[in-house]
Structures are given as structure tokens and as C-alpha cells.
mmCIF file of the N, C-alpha and C atoms, coordinates in Angstrom:
data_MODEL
# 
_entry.id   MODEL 
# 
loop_
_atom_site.group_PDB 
_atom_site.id 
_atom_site.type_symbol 
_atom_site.label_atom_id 
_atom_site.label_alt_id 
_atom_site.label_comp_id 
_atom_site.label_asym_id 
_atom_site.label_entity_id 
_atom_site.label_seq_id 
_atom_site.pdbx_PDB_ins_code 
_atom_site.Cartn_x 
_atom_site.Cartn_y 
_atom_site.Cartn_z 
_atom_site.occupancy 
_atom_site.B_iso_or_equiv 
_atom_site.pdbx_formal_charge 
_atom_site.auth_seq_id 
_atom_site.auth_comp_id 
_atom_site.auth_asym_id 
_atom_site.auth_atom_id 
_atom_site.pdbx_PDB_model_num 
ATOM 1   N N  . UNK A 1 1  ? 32.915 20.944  -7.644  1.00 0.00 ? 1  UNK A N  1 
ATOM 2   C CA . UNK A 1 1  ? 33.005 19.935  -8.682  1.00 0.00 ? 1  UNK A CA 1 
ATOM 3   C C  . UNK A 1 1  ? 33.258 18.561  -8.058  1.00 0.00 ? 1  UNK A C  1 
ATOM 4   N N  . UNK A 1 2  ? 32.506 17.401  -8.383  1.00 0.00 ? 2  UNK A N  1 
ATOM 5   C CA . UNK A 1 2  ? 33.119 16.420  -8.059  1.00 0.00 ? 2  UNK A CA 1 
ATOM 6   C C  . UNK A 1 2  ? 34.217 15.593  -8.394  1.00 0.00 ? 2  UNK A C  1 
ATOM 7   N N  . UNK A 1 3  ? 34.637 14.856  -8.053  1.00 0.00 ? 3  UNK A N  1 
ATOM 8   C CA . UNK A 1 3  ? 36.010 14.398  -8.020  1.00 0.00 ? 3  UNK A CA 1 
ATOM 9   C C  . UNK A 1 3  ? 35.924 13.099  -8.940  1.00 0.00 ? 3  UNK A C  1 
ATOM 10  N N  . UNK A 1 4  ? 36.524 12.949  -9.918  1.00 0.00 ? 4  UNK A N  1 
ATOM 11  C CA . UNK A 1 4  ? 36.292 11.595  -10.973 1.00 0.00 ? 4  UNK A CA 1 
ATOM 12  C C  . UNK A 1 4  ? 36.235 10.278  -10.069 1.00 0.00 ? 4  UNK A C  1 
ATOM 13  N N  . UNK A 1 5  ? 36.726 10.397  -9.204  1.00 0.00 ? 5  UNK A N  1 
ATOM 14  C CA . UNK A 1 5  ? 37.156 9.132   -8.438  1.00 0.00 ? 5  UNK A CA 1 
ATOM 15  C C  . UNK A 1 5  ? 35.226 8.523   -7.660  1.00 0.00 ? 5  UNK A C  1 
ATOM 16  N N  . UNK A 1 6  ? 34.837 10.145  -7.478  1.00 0.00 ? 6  UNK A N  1 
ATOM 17  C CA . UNK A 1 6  ? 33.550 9.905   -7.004  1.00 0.00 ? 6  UNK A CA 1 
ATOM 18  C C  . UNK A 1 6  ? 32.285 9.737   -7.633  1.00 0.00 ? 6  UNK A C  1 
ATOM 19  N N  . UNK A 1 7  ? 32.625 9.773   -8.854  1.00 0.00 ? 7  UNK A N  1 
ATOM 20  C CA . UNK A 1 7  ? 31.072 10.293  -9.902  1.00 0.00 ? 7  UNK A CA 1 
ATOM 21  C C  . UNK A 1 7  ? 30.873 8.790   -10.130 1.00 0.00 ? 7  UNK A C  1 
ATOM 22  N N  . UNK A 1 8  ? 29.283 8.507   -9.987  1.00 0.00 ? 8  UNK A N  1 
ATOM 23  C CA . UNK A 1 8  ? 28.828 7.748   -10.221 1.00 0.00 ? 8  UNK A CA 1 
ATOM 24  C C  . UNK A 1 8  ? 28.274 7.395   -11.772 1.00 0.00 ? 8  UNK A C  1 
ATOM 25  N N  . UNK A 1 9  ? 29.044 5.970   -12.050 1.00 0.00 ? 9  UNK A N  1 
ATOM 26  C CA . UNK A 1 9  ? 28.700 5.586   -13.730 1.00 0.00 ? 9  UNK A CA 1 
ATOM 27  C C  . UNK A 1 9  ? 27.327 4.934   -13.486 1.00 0.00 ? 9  UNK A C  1 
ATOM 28  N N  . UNK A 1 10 ? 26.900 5.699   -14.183 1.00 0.00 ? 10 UNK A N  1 
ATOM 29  C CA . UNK A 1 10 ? 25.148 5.145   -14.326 1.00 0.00 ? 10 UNK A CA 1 
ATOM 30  C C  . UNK A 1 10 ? 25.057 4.438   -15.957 1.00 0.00 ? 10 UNK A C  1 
ATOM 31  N N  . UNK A 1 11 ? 24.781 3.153   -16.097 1.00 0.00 ? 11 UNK A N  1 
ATOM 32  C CA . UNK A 1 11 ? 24.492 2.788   -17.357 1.00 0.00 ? 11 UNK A CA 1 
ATOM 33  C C  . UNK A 1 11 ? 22.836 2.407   -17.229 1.00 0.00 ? 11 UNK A C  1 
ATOM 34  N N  . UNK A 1 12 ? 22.160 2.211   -18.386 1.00 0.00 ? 12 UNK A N  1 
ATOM 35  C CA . UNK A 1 12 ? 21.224 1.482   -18.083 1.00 0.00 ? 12 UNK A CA 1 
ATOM 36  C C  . UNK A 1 12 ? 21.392 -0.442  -17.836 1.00 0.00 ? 12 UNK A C  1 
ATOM 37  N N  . UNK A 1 13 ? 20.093 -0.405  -17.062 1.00 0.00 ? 13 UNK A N  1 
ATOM 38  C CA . UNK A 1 13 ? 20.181 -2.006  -16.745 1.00 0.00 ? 13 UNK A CA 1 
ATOM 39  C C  . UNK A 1 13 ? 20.741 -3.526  -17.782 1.00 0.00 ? 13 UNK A C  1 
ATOM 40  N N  . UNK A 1 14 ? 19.943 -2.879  -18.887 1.00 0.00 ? 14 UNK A N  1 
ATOM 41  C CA . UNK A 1 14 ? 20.231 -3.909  -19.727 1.00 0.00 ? 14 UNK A CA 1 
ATOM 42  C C  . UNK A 1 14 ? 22.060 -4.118  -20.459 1.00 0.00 ? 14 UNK A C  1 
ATOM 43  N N  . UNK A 1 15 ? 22.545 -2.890  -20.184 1.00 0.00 ? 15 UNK A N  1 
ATOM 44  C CA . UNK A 1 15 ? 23.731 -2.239  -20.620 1.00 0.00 ? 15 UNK A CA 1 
ATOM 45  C C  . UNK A 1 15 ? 24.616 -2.664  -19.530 1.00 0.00 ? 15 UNK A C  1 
ATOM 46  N N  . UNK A 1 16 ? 23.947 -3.096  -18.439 1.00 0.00 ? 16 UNK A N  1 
ATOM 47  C CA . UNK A 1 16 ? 24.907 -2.964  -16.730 1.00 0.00 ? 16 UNK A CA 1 
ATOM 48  C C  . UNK A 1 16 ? 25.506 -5.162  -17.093 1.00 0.00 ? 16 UNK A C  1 
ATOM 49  N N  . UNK A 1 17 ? 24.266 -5.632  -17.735 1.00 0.00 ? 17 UNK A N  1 
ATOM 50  C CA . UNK A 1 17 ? 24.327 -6.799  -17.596 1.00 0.00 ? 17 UNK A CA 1 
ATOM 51  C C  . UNK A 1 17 ? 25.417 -8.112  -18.183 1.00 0.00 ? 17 UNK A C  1 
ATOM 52  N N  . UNK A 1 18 ? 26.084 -7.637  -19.096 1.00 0.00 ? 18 UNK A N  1 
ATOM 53  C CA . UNK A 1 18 ? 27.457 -8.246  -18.966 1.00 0.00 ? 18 UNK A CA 1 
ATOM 54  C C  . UNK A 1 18 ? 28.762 -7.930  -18.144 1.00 0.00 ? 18 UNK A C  1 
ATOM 55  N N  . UNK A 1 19 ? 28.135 -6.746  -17.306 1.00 0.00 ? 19 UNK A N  1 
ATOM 56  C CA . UNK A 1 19 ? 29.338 -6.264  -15.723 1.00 0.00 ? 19 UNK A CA 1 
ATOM 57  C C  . UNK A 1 19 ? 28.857 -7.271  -14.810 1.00 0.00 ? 19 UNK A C  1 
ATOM 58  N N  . UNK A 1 20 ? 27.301 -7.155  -14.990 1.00 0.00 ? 20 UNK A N  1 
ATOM 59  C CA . UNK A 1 20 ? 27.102 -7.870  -13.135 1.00 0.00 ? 20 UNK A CA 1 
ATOM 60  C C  . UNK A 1 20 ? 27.294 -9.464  -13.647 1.00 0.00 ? 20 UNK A C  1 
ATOM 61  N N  . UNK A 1 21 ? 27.414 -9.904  -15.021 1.00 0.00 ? 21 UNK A N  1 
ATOM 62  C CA . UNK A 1 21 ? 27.616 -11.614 -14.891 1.00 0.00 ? 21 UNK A CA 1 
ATOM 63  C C  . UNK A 1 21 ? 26.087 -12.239 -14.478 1.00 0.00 ? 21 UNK A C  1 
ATOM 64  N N  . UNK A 1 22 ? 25.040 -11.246 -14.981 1.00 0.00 ? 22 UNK A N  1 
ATOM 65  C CA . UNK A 1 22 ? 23.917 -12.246 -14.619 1.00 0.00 ? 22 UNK A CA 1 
ATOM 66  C C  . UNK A 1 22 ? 22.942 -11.898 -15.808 1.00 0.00 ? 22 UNK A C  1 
ATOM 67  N N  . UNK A 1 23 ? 21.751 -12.336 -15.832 1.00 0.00 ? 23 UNK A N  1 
ATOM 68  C CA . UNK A 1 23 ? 20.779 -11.856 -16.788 1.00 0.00 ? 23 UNK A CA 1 
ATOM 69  C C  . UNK A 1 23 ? 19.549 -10.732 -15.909 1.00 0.00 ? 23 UNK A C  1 
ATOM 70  N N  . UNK A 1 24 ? 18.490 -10.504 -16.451 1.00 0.00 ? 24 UNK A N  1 
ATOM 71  C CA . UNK A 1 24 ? 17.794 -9.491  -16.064 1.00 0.00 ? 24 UNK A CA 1 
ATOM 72  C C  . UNK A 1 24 ? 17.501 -9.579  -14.549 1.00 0.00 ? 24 UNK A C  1 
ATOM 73  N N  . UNK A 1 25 ? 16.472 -10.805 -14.366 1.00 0.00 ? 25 UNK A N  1 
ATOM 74  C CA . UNK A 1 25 ? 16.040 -11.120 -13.291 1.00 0.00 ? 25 UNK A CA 1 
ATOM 75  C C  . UNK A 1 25 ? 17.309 -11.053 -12.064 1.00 0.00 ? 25 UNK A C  1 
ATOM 76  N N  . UNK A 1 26 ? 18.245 -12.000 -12.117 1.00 0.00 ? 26 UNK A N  1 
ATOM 77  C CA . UNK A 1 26 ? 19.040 -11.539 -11.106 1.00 0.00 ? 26 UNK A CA 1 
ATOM 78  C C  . UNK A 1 26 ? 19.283 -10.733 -11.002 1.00 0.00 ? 26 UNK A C  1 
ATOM 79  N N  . UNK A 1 27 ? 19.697 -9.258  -12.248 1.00 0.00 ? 27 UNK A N  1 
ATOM 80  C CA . UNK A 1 27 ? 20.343 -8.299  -11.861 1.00 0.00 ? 27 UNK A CA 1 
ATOM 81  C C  . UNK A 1 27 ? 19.278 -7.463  -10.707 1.00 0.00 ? 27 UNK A C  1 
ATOM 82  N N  . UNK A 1 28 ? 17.867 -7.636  -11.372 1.00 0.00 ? 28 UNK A N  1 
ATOM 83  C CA . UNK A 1 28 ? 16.795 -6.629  -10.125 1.00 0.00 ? 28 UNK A CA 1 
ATOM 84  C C  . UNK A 1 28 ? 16.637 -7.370  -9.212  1.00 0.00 ? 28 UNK A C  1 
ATOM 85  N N  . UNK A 1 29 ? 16.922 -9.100  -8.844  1.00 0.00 ? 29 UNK A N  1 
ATOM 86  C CA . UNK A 1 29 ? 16.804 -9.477  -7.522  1.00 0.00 ? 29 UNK A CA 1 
ATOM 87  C C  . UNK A 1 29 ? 18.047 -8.304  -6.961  1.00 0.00 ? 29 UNK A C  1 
ATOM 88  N N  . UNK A 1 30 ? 19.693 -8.621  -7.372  1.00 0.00 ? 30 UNK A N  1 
ATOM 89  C CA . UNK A 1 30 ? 20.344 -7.805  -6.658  1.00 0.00 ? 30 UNK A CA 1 
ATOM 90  C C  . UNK A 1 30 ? 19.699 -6.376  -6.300  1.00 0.00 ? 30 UNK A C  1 
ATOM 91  N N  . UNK A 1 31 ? 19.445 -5.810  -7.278  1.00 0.00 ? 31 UNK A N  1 
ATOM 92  C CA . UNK A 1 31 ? 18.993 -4.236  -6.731  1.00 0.00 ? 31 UNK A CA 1 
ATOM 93  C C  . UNK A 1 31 ? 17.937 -4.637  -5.297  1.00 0.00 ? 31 UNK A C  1 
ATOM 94  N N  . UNK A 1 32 ? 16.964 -5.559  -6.194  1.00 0.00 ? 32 UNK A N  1 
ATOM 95  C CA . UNK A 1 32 ? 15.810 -5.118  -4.214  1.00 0.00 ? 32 UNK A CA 1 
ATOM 96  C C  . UNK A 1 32 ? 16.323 -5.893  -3.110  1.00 0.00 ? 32 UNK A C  1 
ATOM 97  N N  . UNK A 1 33 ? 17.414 -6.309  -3.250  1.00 0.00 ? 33 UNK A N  1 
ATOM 98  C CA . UNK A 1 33 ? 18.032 -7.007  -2.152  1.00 0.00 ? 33 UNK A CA 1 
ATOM 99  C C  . UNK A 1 33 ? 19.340 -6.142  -1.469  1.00 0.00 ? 33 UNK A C  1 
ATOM 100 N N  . UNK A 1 34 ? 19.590 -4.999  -2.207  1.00 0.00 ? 34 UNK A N  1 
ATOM 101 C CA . UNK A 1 34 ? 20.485 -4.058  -1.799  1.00 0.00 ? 34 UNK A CA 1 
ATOM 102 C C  . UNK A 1 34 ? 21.758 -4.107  -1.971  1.00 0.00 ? 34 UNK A C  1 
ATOM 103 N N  . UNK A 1 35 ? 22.186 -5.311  -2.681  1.00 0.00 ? 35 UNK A N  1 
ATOM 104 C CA . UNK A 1 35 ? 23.617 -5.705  -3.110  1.00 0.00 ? 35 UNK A CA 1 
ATOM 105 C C  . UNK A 1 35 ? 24.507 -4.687  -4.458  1.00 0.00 ? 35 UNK A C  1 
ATOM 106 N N  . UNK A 1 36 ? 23.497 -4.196  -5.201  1.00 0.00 ? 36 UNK A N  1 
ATOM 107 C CA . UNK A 1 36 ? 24.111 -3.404  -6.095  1.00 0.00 ? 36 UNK A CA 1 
ATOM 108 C C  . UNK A 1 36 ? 23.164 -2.335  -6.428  1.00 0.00 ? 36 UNK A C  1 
ATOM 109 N N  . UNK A 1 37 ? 23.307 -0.874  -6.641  1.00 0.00 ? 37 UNK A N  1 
ATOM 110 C CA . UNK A 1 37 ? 22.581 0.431   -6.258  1.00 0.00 ? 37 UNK A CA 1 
ATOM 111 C C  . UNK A 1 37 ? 21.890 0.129   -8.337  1.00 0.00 ? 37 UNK A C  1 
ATOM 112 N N  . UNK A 1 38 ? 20.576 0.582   -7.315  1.00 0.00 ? 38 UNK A N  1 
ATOM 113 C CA . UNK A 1 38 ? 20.018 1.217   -9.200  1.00 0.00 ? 38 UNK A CA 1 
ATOM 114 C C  . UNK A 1 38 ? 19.036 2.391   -8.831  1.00 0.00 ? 38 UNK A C  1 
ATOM 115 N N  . UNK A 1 39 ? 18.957 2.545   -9.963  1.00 0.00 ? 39 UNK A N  1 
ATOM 116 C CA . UNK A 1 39 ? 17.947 4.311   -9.836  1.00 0.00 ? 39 UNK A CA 1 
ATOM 117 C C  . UNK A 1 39 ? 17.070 4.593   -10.920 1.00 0.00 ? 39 UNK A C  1 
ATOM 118 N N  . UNK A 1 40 ? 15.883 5.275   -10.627 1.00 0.00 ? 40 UNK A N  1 
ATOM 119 C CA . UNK A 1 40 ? 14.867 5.769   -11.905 1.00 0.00 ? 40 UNK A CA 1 
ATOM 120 C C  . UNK A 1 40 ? 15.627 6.627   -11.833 1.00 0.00 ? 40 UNK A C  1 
ATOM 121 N N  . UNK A 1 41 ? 15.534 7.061   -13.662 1.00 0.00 ? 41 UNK A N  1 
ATOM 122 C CA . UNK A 1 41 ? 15.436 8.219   -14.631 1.00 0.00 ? 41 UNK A CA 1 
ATOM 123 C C  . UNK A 1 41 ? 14.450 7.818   -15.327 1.00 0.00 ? 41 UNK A C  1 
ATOM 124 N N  . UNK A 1 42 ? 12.837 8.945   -14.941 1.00 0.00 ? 42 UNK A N  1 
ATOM 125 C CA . UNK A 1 42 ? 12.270 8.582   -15.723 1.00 0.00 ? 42 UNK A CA 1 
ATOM 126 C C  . UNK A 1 42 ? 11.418 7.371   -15.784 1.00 0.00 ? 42 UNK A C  1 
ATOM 127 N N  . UNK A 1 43 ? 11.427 6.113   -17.000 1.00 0.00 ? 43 UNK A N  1 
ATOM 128 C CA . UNK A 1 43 ? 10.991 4.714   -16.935 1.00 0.00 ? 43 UNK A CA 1 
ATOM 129 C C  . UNK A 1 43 ? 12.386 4.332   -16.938 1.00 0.00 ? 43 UNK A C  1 
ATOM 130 N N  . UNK A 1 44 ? 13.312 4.804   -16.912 1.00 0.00 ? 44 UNK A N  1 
ATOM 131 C CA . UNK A 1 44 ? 14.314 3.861   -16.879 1.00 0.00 ? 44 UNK A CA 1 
ATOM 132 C C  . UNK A 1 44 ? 15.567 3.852   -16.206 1.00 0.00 ? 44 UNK A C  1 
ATOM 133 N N  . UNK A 1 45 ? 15.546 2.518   -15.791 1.00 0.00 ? 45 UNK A N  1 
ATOM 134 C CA . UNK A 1 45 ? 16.476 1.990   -14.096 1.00 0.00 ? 45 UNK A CA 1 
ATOM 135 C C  . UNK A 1 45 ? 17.624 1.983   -14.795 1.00 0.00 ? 45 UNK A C  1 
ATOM 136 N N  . UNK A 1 46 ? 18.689 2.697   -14.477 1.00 0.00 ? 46 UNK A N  1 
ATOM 137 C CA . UNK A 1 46 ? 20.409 2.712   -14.156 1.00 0.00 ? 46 UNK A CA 1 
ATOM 138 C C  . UNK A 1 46 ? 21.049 1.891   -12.753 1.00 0.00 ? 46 UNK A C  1 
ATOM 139 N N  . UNK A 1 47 ? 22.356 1.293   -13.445 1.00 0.00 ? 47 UNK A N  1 
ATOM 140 C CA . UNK A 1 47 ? 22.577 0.587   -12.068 1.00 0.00 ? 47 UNK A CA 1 
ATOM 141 C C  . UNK A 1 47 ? 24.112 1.405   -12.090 1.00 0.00 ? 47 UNK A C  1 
ATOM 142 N N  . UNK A 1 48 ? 24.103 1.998   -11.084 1.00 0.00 ? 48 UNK A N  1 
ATOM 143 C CA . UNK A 1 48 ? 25.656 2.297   -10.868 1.00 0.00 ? 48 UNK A CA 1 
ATOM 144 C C  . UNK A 1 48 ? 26.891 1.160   -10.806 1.00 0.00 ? 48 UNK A C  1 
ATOM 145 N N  . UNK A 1 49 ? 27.854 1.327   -12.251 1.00 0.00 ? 49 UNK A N  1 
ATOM 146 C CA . UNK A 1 49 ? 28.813 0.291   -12.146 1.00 0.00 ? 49 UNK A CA 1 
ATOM 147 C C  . UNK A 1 49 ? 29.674 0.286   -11.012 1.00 0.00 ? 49 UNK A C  1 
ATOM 148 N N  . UNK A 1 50 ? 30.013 1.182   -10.322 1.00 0.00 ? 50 UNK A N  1 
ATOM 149 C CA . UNK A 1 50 ? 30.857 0.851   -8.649  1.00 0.00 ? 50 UNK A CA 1 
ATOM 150 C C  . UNK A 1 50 ? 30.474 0.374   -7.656  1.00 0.00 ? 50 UNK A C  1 
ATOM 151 N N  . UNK A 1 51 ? 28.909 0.423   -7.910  1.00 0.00 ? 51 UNK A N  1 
ATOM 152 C CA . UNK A 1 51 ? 28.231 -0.515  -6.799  1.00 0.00 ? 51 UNK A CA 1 
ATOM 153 C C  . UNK A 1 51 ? 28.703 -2.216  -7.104  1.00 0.00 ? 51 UNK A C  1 
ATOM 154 N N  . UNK A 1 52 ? 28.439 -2.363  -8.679  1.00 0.00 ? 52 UNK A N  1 
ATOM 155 C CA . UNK A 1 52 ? 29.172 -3.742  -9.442  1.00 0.00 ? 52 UNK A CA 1 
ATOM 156 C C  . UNK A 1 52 ? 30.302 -3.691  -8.560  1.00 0.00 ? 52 UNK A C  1 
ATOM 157 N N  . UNK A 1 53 ? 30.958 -3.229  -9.277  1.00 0.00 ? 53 UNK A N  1 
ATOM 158 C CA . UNK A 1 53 ? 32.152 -3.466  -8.613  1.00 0.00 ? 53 UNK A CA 1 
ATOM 159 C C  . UNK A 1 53 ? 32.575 -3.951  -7.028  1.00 0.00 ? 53 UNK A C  1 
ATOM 160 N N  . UNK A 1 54 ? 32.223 -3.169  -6.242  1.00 0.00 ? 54 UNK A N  1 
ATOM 161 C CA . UNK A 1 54 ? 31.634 -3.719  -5.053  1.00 0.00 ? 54 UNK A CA 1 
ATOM 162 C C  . UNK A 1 54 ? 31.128 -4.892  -4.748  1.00 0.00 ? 54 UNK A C  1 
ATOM 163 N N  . UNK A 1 55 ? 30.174 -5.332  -5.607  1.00 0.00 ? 55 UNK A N  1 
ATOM 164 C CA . UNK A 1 55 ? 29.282 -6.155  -5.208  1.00 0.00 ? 55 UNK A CA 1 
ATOM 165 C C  . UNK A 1 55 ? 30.187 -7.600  -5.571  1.00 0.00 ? 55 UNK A C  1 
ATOM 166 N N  . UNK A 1 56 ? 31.146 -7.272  -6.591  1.00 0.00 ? 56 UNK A N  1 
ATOM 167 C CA . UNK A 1 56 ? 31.732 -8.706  -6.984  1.00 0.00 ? 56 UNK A CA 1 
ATOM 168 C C  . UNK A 1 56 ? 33.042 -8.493  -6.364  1.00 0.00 ? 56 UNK A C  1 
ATOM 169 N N  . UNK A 1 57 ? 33.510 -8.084  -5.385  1.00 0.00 ? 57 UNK A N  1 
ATOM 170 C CA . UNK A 1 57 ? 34.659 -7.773  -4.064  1.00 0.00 ? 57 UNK A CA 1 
ATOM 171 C C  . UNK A 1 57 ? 34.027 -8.377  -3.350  1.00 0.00 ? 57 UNK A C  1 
ATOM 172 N N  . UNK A 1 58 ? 33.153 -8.637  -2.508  1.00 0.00 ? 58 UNK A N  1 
ATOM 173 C CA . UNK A 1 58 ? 32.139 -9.154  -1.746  1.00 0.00 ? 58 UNK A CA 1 
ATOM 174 C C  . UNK A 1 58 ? 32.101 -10.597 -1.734  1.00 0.00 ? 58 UNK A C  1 
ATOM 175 N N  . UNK A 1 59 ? 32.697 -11.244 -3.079  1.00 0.00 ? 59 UNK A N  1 
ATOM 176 C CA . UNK A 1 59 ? 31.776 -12.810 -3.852  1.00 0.00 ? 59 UNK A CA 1 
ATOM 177 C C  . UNK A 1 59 ? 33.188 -13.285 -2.992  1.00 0.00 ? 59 UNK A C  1 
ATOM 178 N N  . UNK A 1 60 ? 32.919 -14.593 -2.134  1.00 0.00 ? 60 UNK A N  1 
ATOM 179 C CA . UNK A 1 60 ? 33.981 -15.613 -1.829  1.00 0.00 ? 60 UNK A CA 1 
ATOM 180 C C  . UNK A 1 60 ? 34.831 -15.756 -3.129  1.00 0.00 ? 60 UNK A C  1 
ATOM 181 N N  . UNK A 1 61 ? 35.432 -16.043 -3.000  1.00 0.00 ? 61 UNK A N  1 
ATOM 182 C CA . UNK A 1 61 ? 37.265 -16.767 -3.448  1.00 0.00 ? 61 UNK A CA 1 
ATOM 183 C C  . UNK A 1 61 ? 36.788 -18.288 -4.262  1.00 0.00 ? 61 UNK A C  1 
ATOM 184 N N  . UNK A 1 62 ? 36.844 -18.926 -4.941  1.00 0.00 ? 62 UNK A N  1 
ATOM 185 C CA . UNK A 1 62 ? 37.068 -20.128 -5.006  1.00 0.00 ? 62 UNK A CA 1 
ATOM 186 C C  . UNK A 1 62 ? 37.955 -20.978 -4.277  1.00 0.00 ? 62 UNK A C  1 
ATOM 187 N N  . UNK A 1 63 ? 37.473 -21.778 -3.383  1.00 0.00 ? 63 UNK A N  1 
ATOM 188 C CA . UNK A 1 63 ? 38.190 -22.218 -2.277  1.00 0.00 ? 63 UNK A CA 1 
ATOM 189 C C  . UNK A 1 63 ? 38.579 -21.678 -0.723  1.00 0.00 ? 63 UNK A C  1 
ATOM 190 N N  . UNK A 1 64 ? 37.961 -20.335 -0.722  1.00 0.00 ? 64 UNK A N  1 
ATOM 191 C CA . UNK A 1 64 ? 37.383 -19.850 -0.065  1.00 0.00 ? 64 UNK A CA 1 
ATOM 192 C C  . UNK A 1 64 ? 36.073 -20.315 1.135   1.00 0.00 ? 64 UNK A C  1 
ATOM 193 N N  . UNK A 1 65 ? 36.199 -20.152 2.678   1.00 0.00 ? 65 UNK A N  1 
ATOM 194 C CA . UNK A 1 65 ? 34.835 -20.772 3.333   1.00 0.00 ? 65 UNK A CA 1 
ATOM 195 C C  . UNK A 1 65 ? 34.079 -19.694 3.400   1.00 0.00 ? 65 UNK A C  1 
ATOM 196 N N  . UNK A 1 66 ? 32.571 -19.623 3.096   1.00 0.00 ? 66 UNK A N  1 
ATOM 197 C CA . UNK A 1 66 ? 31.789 -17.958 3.236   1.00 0.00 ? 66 UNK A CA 1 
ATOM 198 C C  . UNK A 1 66 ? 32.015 -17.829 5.321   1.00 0.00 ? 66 UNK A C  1 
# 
């Protein structure tokens, strides 16, 4: 069994898009740029929210130098 800590939340894309803070287009630049995981089911792309999560751990600080 997997472990809750490990299971991946799959929403769909359009559903993912008030997590990632962007609209469509950015959200699939992120995916083909490798910054946040998505996946077919089917016709339709899921983005795993822990990859989000991740991906906005990553973002500089305000006031922050990259």
C-alpha cells in the first residue's frame, strides 16, 4: 500500500490552475519545461499538486538575489 505522504494528487489542469497562480498557457509552458509534473489520462492532462508545491519552494523570496 502506499503511504499517504506519497500518493500523488492528480487534479485536472484546468482545476490545478488557481494552485500554480498562472493561467493555461503558463501552466503547460511549466509542464514542457519540467518545472511541474503532468500526465495523460486518456485526452486529459493532470498536473500533480506536489510537484506545485515544489515548484513554488523553488520561486526566490522577495528581496531575495536568484
Amino acid at each position: 500500500m502506499i503511504e499517504n505522504s506519497k500518493r500523488r494528487r492528480l487534479v485536472p489542469i484546468r482545476e490545478a490552475l488557481p494552485y500554480i497562480g498562472a493561467g493555461l498557457t503558463i501552466a503547460y509552458e511549466l509542464i514542457n519545461s519540467g518545472q511541474i509534473i503532468g500526465v495523460k489520462l486518456g485526452g486529459k492532462t493532470l498536473v500533480d499538486l506536489s510537484s506545485v508545491d515544489e515548484f513554488h519552494k523553488s520561486l526566490p523570496r522577495i528581496g531575495e538575489r536568484a
